[in-house]
C-alpha positions in Angstrom: -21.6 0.3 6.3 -22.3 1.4 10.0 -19.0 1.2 12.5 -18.3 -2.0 14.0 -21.0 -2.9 16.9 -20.8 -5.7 19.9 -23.7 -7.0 20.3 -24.3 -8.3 24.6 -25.6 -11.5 23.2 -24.7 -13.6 20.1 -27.3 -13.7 17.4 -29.6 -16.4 16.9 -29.2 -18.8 13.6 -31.4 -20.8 12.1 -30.5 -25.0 12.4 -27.3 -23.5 14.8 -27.5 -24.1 18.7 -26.2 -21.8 21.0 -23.4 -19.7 19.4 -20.4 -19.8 22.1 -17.7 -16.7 21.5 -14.0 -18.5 19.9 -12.0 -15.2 19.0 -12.8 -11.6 18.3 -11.2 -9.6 15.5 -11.7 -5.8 14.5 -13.5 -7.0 11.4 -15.0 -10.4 12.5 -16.5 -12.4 15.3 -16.3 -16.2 15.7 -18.5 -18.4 17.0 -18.7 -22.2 17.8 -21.9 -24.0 17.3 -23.4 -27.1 16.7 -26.1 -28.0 13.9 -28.1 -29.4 15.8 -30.1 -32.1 12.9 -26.3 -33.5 12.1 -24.2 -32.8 15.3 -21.5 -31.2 13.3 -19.5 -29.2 15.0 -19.2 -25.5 12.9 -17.3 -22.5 12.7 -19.5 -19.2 12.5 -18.0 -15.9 11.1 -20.0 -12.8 11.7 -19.2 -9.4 10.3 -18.6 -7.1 13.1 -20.4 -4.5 10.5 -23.6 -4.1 9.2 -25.0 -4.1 5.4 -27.9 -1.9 5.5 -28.4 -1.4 1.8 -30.3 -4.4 0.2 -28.4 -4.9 -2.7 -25.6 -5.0 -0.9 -26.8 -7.6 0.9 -28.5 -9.4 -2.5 -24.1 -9.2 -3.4 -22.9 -10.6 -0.2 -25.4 -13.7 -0.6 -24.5 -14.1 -4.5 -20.8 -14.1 -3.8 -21.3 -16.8 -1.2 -22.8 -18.5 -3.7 -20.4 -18.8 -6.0 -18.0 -19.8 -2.9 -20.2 -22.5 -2.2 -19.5 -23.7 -5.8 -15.8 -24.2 -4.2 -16.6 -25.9 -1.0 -16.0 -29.2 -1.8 -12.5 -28.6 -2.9 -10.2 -30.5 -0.7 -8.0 -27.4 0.0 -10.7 -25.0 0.3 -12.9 -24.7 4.2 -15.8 -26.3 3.8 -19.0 -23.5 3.6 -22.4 -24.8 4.9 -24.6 -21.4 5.0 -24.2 -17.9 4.4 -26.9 -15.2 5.4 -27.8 -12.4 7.2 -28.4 -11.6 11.1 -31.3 -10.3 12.4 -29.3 -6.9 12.8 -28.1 -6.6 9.1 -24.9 -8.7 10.0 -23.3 -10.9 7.3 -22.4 -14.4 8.2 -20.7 -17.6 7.4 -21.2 -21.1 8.8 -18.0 -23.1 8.0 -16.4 -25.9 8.8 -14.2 -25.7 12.0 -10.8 -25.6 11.8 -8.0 -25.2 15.0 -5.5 -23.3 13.6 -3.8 -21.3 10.8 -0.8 -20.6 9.4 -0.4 -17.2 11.3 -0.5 -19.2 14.2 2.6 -21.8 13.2 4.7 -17.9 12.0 4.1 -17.0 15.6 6.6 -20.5 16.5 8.8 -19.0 13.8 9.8 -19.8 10.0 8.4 -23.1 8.1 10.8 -25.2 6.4 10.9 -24.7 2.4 9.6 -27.9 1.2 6.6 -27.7 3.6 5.9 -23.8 1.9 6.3 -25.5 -1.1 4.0 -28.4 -0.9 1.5 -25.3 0.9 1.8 -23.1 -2.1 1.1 -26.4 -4.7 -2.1 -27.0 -3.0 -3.7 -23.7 -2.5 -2.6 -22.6 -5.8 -4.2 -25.0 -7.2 -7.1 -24.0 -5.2 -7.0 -21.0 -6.4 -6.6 -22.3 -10.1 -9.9 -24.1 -9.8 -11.8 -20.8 -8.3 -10.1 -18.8 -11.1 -11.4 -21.3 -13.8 -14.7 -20.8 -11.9 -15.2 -17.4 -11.7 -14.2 -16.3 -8.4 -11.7 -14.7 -6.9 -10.7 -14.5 -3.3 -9.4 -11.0 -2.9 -7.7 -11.9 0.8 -5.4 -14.7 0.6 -2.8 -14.4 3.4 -1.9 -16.5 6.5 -4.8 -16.2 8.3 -7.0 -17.4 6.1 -5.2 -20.3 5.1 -6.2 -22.7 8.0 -5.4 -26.0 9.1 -8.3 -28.7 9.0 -8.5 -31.6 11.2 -6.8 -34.0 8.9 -3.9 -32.1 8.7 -4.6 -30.5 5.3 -4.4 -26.7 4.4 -7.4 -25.2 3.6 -7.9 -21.6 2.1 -10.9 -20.0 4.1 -13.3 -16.7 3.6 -14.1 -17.0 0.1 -17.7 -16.1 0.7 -16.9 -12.9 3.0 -13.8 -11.6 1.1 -15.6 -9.4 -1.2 -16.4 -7.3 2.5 -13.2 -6.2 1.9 -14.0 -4.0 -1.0 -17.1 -3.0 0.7 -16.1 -1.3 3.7 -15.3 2.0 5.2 -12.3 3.4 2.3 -10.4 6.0 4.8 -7.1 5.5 4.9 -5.3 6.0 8.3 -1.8 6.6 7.4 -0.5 5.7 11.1 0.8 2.6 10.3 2.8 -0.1 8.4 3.9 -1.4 5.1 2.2 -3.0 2.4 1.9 -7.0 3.6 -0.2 -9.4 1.7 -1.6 -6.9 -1.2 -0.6 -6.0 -4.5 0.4 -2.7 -5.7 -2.6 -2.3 -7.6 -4.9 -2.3 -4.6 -4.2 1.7 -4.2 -5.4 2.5 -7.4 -9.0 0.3 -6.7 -7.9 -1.6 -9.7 -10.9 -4.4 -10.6 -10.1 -7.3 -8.8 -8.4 -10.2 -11.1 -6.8 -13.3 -10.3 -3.6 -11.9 -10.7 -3.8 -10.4 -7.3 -5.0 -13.4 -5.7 -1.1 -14.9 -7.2 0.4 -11.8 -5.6 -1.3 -12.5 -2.2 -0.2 -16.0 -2.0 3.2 -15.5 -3.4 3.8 -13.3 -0.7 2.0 -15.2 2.1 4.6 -18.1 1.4 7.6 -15.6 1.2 6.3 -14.8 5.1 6.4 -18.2 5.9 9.6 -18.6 4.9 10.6 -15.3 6.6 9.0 -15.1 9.7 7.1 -11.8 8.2 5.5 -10.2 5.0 7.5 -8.7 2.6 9.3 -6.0 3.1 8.3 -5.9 6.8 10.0 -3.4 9.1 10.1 -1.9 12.1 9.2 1.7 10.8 5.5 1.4 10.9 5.0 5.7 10.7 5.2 5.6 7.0 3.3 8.1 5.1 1.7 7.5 2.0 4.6 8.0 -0.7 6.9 5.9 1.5 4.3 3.2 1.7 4.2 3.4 -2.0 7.8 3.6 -2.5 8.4 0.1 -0.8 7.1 -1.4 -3.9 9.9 -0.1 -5.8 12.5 -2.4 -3.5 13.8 -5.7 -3.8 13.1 -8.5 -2.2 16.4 -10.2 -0.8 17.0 -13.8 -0.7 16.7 -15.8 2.7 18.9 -17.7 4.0 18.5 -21.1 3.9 16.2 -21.1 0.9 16.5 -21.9 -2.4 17.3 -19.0 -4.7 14.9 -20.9 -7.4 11.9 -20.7 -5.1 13.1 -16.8 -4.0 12.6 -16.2 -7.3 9.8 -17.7 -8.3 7.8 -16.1 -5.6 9.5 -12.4 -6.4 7.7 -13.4 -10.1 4.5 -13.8 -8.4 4.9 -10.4 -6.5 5.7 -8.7 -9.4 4.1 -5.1 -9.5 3.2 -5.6 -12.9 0.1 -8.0 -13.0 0.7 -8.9 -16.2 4.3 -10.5 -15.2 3.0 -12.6 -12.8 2.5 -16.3 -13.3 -1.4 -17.5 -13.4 -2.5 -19.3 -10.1 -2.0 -22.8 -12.5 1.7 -22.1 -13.4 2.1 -21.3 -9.9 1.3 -24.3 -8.7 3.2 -26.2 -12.1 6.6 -24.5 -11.1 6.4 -24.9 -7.4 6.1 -28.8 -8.0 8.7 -28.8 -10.4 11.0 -27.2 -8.0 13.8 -30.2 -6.5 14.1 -28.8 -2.5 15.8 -30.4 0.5 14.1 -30.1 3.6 16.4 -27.8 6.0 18.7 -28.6 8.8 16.8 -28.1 12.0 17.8 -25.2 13.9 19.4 -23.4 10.5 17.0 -21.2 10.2 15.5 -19.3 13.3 12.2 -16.7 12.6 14.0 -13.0 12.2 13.8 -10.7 15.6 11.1 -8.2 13.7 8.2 -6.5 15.6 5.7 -8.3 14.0 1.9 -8.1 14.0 -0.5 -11.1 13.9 -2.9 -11.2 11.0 -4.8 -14.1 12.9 -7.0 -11.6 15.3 -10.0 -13.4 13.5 -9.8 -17.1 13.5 -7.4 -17.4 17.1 -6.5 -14.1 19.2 -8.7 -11.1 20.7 -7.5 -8.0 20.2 -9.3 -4.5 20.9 -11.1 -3.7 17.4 -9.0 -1.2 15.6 -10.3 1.3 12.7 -9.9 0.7 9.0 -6.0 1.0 8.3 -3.2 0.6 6.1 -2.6 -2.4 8.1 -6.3 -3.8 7.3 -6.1 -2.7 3.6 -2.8 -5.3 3.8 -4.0 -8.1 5.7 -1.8 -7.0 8.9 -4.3 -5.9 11.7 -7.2 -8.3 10.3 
């Protein structure tokens, strides 16, 4: 893959009208646009990097494919087209959603039974892609996004494989593993029971006001970054020590310990949790990072990092 490019002018889609700039990401541009033979309102994701290789391209299109096959789950963004730009660029048109759940860690921490109720659905989600075939490979808060009826929705299935596509170097100038499993270091084959980890830790941010493990040393080299893995992850106040520990199962660094995206979902609905008392809980004073640069804010793109290898800069 070439280095990420800007382009002066937004591509032109096929059935899209005018693509009008939402937010700009170091990985990923989005556009607002219209199709214009329904009127609907869409979302349109374009890879800041090109595919020049043809069967990598042939790959992006059949992996959108098999996300399509998940579209019309009711927590899963709805996906209309996938392609290719003029200039090699790949693309998603999705349905349009307002916000994600980045955006409500920026107001601070979300109550338990609301994390819990999140984690039922887009386990489940998951459950049905996993029964399906396909894997997400980049759940985190970002890409869990809020649809205009008030439902979660788990979004980039089509353009997650990217992830594994681009540019490998590792800059070592920054932060701690996020959103990722142990296993990501050693390029292990992707398998749903990283998609588990992912989540499990996603809701363990929400809960905290930041990933796992999150601190304010962000000049870690590698073995440090590696030796996070090997701590534990504390309770939180205010939170039931039965979920804690059901999302420390799902982060286990053994995939094999880990709950399947089904059980997940089985024991977070079993789980009996009082909603908290306002005010009990307050999001932690951490220096924390957005992972929301592509669906909301505009930040300068930044290079491939240890931050974008766990879902922190992207």
């Amino acid at each position: 893959m070439n280095n990420p490019q800007s382009a002066d002018l937004p591509p032109t889609i096929a059935g899209l009208g005018e693509l009008k700039l939402h937010s700009h990401g170091g990985y990923a541009t989005i556009y607002r646009a219209t199709q214009g033979r329904v009127g609907r309102e869409v979302a349109v994701k374009i890879e800041n990097r090109t595919i020049e290789d043809e069967l990598e391209q042939r790959r992006f299109i059949r992996e959108a494919h098999a996300a399509g096959r998940m579209s019309s789950h009711r927590h899963v963004v709805d996906l209309f087209d996938a392609g290719v730009t003029d200039d090699n660029r790949p693309f998603l048109v999705m349905e349009l959603c307002a916000e994600s759940y980045a955006d409500r860690m920026k107001v601070g921490v979300l109550d338990q039974v609301e994390v819990r109720e999140l984690g039922v659905k887009i386990a489940g989600a998951l459950a049905d892609a996993h029964k399906l075939g396909v894997l997400h490979r980049d759940v985190k808060p970002a890409n869990i996004l809020i649809s205009v009826f008030g439902e979660p929705a788990l979004a980039d299935f089509g353009l997650s494989i990217l992830v594994e596509m681009r540019d490998p170097t590792v800059n070592l100038e920054i932060l701690t593993p996020a959103y990722a499993p142990p296993e990501m270091f050693d390029r292990a084959e992707p398998a749903p029971a990283a998609d588990v980890y992912s989540l499990c830790a996603t809701l363990y941010a929400l809960l905290r006001g930041a990933p796992p493990r999150w601190r304010d040393d962000h000049y870690l080299g590698l073995s440090a970054l590696l030796e996070l893995f090997t701590e534990a992850i504390p309770d939180l106040a205010g939170v039931s020590p039965q979920l804690t520990e059901l999302l420390r199962q799902g982060m286990s660094n053994d995939p094999l310990d880990r709950p399947t995206a089904a059980e997940l979902a089985g024991r977070l609905a079993a789980l009996e949790l009082t909603s908290e008392i306002p005010g009990q809980r307050g999001a932690p004073s951490l220096d924390r990072r957005s992972d929301a640069a592509d669906e909301v804010t505009a930040p300068a793109p930044r290079r491939w990092s240890l931050a974008r290898l766990f879902g922190l800069d992207d």
